[in-house]
N, C-alpha and C positions, 0 to 999 in steps of 0.2 A: 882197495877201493879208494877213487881220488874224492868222496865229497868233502871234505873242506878243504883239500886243495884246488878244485874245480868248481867251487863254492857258486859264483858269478856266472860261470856260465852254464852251471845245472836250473839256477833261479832266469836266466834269458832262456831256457828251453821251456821252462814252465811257463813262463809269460807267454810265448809265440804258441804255447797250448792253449790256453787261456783264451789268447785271442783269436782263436778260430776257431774252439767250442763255445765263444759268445755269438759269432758271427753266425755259427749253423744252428745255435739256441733259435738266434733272433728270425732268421729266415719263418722260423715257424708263428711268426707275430700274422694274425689276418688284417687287409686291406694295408697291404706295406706299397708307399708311394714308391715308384717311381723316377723321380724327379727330372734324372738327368741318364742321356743315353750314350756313355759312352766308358772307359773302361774302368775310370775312377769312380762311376759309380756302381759297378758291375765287382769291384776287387772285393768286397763282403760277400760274396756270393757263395755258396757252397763247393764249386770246385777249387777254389782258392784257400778255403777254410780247409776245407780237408788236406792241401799239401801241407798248410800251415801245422796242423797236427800232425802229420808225419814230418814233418823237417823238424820241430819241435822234439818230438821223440826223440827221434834220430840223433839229436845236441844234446838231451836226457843221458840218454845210453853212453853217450862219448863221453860224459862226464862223468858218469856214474864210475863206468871201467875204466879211467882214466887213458884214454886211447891216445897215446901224445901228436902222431902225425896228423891224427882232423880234428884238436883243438882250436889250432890256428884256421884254419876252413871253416870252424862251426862259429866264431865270431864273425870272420868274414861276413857268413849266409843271413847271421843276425842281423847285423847292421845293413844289410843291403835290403833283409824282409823290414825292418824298421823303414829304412828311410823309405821305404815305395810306400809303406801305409804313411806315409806322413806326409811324401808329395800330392798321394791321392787325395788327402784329404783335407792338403790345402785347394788343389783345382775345386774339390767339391764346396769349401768353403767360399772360392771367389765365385763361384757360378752362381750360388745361392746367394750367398750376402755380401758379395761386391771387397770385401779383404778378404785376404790369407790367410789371418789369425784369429778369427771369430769365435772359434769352441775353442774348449780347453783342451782336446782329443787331439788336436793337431799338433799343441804344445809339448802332449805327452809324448805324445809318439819322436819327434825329435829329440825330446829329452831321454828318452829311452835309446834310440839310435846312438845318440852325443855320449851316455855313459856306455855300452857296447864298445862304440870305437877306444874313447879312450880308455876301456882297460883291457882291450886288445894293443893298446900300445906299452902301459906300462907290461904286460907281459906277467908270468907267475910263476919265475925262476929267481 
């Protein structure tokens, strides 16, 4: 079994779990606004949440059994699932509060993206 050699990117499948069993937590909140109609505000949404857990898994498992050929893929998927929740949620940012970086959420979320990428670069050989 690879976990602690696949250490980083068992903890980024956990995460992309995380955040899309928040997401279909939150759904269940009553009198949930609205705001904005268009697909950044739509990306929390339960069809989205749930690929997020299955792609999640999916990078879990890869890690778990140390799969070496979709290592390289399951960072890949990471940082591209990172950065779409981070663009999303600066557009939601600017549409709402006129900047980009207004919550912390949006911070996070590139900071999460920025550490994926870069240790898909150093690499874990």
């Amino acid at each position: 079994m690879g976990i602690r050699r696949n250490y980083s990117i068992l903890m980024t499948g956990v995460e992309i779990i995380m955040i899309g069993a928040f997401f279909v937590a939150n759904t269940f909140r009553f009198d949930r606004p609205d705001l904005l109609n268009n697909l950044a505000s739509h990306i929390d949404d339960p069809p989205f949440a749930t690929i997020n857990i299955i792609i999640g898994t999916v990078i879990v498992m890869v890690a778990i059994f140390d799969i070496r050929p979709l290592i390289k893929w399951c960072y890949a998927v990471a940082a591209f699932i990172w950065t779409i929740y981070g663009l999303a949620f600066m557009l939601q940012n600017i549409e709402v509060m006129g900047q980009p970086f207004g919550r912390l959420a949006c911070w996070l979320m590139f900071a999460i993206a920025g550490r994926v990428i870069l240790e898909s670069w150093a690499g874990d050989d």
